[in-house]
C-alpha positions in Angstrom: 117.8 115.2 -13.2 120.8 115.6 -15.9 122.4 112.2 -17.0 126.3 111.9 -16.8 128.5 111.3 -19.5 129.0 107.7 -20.4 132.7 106.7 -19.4 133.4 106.2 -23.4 133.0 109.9 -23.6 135.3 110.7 -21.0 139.3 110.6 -21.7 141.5 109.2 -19.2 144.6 111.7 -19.5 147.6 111.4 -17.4 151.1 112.3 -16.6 153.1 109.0 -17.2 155.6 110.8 -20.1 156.8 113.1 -17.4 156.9 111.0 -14.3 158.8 108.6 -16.7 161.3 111.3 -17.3 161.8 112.5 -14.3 162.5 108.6 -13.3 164.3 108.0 -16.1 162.6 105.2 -17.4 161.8 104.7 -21.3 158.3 103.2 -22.5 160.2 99.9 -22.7 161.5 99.6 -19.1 158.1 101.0 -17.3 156.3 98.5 -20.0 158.7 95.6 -18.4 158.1 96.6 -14.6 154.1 96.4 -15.2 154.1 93.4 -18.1 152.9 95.1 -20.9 154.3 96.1 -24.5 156.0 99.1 -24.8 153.3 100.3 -27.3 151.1 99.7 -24.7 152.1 102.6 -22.9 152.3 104.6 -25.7 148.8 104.3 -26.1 148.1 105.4 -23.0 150.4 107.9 -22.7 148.5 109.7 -26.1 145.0 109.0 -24.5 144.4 106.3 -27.0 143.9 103.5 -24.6 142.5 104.0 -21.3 143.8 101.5 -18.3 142.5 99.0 -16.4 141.8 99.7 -12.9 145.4 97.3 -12.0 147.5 98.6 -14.8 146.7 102.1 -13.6 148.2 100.8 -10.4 150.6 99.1 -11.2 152.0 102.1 -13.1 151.6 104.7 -10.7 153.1 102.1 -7.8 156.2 102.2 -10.4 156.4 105.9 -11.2 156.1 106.4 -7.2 152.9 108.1 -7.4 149.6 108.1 -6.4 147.1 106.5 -9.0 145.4 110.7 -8.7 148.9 112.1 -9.9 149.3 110.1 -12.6 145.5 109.7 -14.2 142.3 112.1 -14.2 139.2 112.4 -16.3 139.9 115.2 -19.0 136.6 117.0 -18.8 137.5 118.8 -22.0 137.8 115.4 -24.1 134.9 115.1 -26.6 
């Protein structure tokens, strides 16, 4: 039986940079709907930092999306 990945291997992309467009939100005012820095979603918007299971919600709930539109595993992260 194979083993799966470790989660640490595994890179939570997303769509956050374009559903913020297309809401017309900058980092800074999505940052301030969910209370977090705007670097904060930088991060996350490169891949650099992965979520927490609320954040992610919290987000998504904001961008008026499901969590599965706006985050996925990347398969094709090293």
């Amino acid at each position: 039986m194979g083993r799966k990945p470790k989660a640490e291997e595994e890179r939570v992309a997303n769509r956050i940079e374009e559903l913020r467009a297309q809401s017309n939100l900058s980092r800074q005012e999505l940052a301030d709907e969910v209370g977090v820095h705007y670097q904060t979603i930088g991060y996350i918007e490169r891949g650099e930092y992965s979520p927490s299971l609320v954040l992610a919600l919290r987000i998504a709930s904001v961008l008026g999306a499901s969590v599965e539109e706006v985050f996925w595993l990347d398969k094709e992260a090293k």
